[in-house]
C-alpha positions as CSV (number, residue, x, y, z in Angstrom):
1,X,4.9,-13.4,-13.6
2,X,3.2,-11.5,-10.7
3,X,-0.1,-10.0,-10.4
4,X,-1.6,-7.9,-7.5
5,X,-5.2,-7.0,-6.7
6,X,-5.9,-4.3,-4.1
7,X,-8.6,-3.9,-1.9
8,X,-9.9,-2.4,1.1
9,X,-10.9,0.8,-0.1
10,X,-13.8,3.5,0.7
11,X,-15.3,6.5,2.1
12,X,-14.4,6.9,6.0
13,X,-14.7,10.0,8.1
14,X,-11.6,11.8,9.1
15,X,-10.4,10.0,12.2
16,X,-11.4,6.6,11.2
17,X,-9.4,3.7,10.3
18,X,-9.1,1.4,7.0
19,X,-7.2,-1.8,6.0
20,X,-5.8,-2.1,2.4
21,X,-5.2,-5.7,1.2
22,X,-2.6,-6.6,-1.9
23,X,-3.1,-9.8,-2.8
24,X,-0.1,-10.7,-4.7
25,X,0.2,-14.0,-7.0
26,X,3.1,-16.2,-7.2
27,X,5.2,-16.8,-4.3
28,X,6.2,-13.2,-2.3
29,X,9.1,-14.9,-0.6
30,X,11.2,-14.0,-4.6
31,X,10.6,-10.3,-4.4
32,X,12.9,-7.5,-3.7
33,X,10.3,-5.7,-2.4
34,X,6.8,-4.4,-1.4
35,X,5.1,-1.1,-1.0
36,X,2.0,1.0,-1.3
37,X,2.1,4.3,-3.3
38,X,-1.1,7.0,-3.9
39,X,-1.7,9.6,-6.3
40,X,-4.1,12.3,-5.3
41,X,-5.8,14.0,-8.4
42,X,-3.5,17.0,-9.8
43,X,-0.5,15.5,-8.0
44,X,2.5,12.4,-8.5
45,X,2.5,9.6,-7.4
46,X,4.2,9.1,-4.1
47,X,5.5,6.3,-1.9
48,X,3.5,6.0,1.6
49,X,5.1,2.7,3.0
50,X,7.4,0.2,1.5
51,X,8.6,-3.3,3.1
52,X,11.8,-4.9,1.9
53,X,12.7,-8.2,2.1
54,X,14.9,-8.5,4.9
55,X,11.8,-7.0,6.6
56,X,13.1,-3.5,6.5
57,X,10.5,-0.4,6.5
58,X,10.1,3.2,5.3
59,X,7.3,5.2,5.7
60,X,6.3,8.7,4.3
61,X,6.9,11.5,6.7
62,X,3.4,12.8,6.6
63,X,2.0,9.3,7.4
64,X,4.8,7.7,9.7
65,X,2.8,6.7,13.4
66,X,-0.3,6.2,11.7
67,X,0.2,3.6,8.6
68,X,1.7,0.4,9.2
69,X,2.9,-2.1,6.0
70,X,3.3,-6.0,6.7
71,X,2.7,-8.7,5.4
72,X,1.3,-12.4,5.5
73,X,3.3,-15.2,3.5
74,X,1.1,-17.5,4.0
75,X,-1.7,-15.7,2.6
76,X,0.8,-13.9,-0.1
77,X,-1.1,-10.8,1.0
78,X,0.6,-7.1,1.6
79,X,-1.8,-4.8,3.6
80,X,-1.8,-1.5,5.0
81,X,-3.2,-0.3,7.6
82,X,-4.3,3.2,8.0
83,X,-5.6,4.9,11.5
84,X,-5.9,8.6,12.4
85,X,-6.5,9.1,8.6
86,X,-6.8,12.7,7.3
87,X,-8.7,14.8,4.0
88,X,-5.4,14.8,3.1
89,X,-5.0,10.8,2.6
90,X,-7.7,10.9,-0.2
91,X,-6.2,9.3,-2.8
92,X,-6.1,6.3,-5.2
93,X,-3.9,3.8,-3.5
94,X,-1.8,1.7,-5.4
95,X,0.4,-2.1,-4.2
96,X,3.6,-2.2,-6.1
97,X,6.3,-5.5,-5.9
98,X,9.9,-5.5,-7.2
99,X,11.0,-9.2,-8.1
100,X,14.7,-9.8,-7.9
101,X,15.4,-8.9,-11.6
102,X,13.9,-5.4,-10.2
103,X,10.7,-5.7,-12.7
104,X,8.3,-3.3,-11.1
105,X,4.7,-4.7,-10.6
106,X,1.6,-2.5,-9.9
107,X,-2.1,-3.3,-9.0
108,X,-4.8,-1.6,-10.1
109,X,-5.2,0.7,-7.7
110,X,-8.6,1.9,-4.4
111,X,-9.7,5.0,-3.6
112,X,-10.0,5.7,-0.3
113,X,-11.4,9.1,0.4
114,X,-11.7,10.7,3.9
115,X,-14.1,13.0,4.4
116,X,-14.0,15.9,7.2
């Protein structure tokens, strides 16, 4: 079993910078995969960054230069940090894991809003 609690969220002002945390338990060294998804209010959930585990990356065009994804193995921890954010990166941000059976795992979610 795998659990993930997010944090890291908040109010920041369009420019600024914030650091998500996912702090995943059980070992993340048996997962397929990691990634952060948001869903603004009124739209889907999308993916913003996702980490494989050969160490592979993709990124969401509309965030790629600004968001980076890694991770820490000792600390079993998946962050993501965000610069240059935008109004348009308000959103409730969301850690998902894929373990090698390709069970999806989600976190509860932090709302990071940017303000103009």
């Amino acid at each position: 079993q795998v659990s993930l609690v997010e944090s890291g969220g908040g109010l920041v002002q369009a420019g600024g910078s914030l650091r998500l945390s996912c702090a995943v338990s059980g070992s993340i060294f048996n997962l397929n995969s990691m990634g952060w998804y948001r869903q603004a209010p009124g739209s889907q959930r999308e993916l913003v960054a996702r980490l494989t585990s050969s160490g592979g990356t993709n990124y969401a065009s509309s965030v790629k230069g600004r968001f980076t994804i890694s991770r820490d193995n000792g600390k079993n921890t998946v962050y993501l940090q965000m610069n240059s954010l935008k109004p348009e990166d308000t959103a409730v941000y969301y850690c998902r894991v894929v373990d090698l059976n390709f069970v999806l795992y989600w976190g509860q979610g932090t709302q990071v809003t940017v303000s103009s």
